[in-house]
N, C-alpha and C positions, 0 to 999 in steps of 0.2 A: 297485188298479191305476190308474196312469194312461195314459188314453189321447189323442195330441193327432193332429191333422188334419197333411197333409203334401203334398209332392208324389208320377212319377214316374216303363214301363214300357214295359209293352215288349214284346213281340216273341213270336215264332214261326212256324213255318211247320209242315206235315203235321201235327206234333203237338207242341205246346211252348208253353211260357208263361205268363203272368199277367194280369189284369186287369182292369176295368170301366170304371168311367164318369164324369163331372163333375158338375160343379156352380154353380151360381146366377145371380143375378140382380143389377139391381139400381143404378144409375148412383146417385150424389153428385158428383164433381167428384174432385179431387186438386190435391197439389203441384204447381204447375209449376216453384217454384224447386229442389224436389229435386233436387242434382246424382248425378251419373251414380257418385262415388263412395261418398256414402252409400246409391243403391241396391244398388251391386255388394257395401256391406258387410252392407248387409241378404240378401241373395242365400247370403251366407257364412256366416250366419249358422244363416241356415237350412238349409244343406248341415252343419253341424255339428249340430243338431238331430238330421238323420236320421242323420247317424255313430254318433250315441253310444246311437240307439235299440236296446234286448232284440231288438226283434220290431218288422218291419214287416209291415203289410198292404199289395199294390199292387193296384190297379183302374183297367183301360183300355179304351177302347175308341173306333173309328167308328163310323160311320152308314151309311160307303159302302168299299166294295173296288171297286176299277177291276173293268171286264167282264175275265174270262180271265187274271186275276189270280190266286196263290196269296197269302195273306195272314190276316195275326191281325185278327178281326171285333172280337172281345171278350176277355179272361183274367181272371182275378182269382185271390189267391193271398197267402199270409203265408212272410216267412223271417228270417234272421237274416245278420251278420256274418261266419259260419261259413268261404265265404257256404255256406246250402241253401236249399232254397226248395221248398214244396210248392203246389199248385192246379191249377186246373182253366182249361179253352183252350177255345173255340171258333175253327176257322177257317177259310175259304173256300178250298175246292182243287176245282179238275171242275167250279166250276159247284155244288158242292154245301158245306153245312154239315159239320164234323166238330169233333164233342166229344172232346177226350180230358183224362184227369189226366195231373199230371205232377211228377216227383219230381226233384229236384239236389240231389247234395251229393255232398263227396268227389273232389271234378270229372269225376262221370260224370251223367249225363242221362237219366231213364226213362218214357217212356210209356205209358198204358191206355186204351186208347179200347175204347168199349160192345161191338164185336164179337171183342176178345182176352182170351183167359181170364185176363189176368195184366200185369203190366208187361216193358216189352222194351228192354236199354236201346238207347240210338238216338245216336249222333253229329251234334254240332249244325251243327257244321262243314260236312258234308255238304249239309245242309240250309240254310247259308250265315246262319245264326243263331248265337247264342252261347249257354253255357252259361247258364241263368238265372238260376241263382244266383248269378254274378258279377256281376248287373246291381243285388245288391243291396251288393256292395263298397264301400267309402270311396274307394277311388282305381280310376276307370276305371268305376264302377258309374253306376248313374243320378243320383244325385245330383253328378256329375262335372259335369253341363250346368249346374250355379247357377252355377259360377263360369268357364265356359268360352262365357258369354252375352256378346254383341258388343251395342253402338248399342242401351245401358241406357236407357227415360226412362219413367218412371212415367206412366199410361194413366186417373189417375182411381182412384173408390172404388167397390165394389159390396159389397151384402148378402150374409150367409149367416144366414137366420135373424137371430138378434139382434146378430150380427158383423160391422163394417163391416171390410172386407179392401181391401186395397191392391192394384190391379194392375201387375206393373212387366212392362214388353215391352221384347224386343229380335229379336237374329237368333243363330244358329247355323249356324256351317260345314256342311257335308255331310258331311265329314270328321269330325267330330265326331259328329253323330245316328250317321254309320255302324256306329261303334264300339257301339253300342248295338242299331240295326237294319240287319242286313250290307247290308240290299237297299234301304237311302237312295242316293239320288246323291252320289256324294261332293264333285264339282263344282259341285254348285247351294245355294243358302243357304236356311236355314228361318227361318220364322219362329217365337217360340215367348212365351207370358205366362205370368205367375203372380201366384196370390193371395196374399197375407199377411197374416196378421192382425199386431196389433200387438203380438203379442213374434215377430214375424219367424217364425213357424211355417209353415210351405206349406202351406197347403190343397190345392192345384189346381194344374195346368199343362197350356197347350195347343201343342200343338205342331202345325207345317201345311207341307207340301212333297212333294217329288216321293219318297215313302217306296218307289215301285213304279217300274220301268222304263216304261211304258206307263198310261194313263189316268188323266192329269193329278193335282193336287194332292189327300193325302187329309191329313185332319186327325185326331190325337189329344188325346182329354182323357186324363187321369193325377190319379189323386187315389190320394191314401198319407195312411193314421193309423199312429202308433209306439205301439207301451205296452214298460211296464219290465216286463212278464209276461215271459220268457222260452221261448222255440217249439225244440222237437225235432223236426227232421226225419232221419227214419231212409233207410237204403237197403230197397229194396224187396222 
């Protein structure tokens, strides 16, 4: 099996989602005469990495949920092309923590959280989220923001372990994250980096803005590995 590091997620509300967390450290310097189109082909390249992957894994997460916020804390979760997508959510509603699993595919959505005997399915739309599964799509999915990144300029080098990665930054519409997370501003711009190692593979990505209507900017990290293992996800 191979497996390589990536970007890339995303979302939920009540109960839905994927995700966990980032990664590393570590300053050297960078290009500064990198121009802005050889990062956007690097950017493409690595959106094509995750197209063509069996099986991804995605893991997100903050640090902070605004007070009196509903929102995704944390998810993590693997799927496919299909798209489906199977994992498990934590997220902040009431004041309070709520774990649940959760199943797509087929383009319907199911969740189980620890006090239901079962999965239920649940409309994402309602809940002003998207199907998850579709987030792991080629066109319109998460991997849609490599090449839909504004004001490209390489940020310097950090470590992973033995890997020196490339950080390239820019901006993203709100318009844009929206598509991905319903409850972004669509009006206001993000900010957003990524690591690269040097066959263009996405380690990592952070993304920072007004994700919530109320208590200021919250930031995601996003880190995705691919393998050519192939993942079934059934209905529940």
């Amino acid at each position: 099996m191979r497996t390589r590091p990536l970007l890339p997620a995303l979302l939920i509300t009540g109960l839905l989602l994927a995700g966990c967390t980032g990664s590393s450290d570590s300053s050297d310097g960078g290009d500064p005469d990198q121009g802005a189109d050889d990062l956007s082909g690097r950017l493409a390249e690595a959106k094509t990495t995750l197209d063509d992957a069996e099986t991804i894994s995605i893991s997100l997460a903050t640090k902070r949920i605004p007070d009196g916020v509903t929102g995704l804390l944390s998810a993590e979760g693997k799927g496919n092309h299909s798209p489906a997508f199977t994992g498990k959510v934590t997220v902040v509603t009431g004041g309070a923590s709520l774990v649940a699993d959760v199943i797509a595919t087929g383009g319907s959505v199911y969740a189980k959280t620890g006090f239901l005997p079962g999965f239920t399915r649940i409309d994402p739309a309602s809940l002003e989220a998207p199907d998850p599964a579709a987030l792991l799509a080629p066109e319109g999915g998460i991997s849609e923001i490599l090449v839909r990144t504004e004001d490209l300029a390489e940020d310097g080098q950090s470590r992973d372990g033995k890997d020196v990665l490339t950080t390239i930054k820019g901006t993203l519409p709100g318009s844009v994250v929206k598509t991905i997370i319903p409850s972004a501003a669509a009006d206001q711009t993000f900010t957003v980096s990524y690591r690269l190692d040097d066959d263009n593979v996405l380690r990592d990505a952070t993304l920072g803005g007004q994700f919530y209507p109320s208590g200021g900017d919250v930031t995601y990290t996003v880190n995705l590995e691919t393998s050519d293992t192939p993942v079934t996800v059934d209905v529940p």
